[in-house]
C-alpha positions as CSV (number, residue, x, y, z in Angstrom):
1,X,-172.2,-47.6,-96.6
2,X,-173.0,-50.8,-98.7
3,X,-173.9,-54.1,-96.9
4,X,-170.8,-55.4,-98.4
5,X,-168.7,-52.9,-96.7
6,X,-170.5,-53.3,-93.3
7,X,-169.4,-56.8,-93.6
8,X,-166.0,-56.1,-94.2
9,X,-165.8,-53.5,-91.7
10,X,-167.1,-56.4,-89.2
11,X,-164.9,-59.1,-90.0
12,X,-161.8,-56.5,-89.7
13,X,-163.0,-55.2,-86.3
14,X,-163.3,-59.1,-85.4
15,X,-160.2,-60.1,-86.6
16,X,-158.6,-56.7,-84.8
17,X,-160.3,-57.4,-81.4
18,X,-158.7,-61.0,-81.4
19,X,-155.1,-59.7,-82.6
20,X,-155.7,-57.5,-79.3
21,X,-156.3,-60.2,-76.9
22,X,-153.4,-62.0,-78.4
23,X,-151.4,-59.3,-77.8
24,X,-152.5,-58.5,-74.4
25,X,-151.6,-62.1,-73.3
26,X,-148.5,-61.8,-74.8
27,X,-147.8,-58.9,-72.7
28,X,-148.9,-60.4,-69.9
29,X,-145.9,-63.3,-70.1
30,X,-142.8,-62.4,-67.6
31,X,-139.3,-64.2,-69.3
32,X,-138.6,-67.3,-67.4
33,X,-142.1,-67.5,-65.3
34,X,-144.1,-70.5,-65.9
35,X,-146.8,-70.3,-68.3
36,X,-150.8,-71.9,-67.8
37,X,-150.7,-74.5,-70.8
38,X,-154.6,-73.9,-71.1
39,X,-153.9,-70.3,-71.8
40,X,-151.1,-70.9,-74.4
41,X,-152.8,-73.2,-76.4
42,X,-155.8,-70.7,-76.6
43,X,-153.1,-68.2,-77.7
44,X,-152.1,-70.4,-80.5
45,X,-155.7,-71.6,-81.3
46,X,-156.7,-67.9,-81.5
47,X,-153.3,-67.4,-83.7
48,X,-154.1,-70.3,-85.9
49,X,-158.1,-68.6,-86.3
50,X,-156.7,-65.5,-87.1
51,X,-154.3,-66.5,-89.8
52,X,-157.5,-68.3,-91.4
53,X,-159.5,-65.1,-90.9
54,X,-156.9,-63.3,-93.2
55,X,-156.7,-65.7,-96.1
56,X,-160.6,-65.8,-95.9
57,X,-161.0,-61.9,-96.1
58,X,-158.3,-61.1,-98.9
59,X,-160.4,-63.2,-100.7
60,X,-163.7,-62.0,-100.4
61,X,-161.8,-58.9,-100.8
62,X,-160.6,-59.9,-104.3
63,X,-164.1,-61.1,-105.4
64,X,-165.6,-57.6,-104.2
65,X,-166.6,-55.7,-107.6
66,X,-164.0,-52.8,-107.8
């Protein structure tokens, strides 16, 4: 396995262990309870990371010699 591919493998696993936390908070929420403000805006921090995490790997991904 290429350094380049251990990278990429990295950054995905990253990117899939925070998309799981999301998640599990998400899960976590009961309709109509109250929910801790501090904790939401993580959520949405996290969310905002990911998103930038995506863009940021399809391109390394597109400079990556095929």
């Amino acid at each position: 396995m290429s350094a380049t591919t251990k990278d990429l493998d990295g950054a995905i696993n990253s990117i899939g262990e925070r998309v799981s936390e999301i998640c599990e908070f998400l899960q976590d929420l009961e309709d109509g309870k109250p929910v801790d403000p501090e904790a939401l805006a993580e959520a949405q921090h996290d969310c905002r990371n990911v998103s930038q995490s995506m863009n940021s790997l399809k391109r390394v991904v597109n400079r990556v010699p095929r």
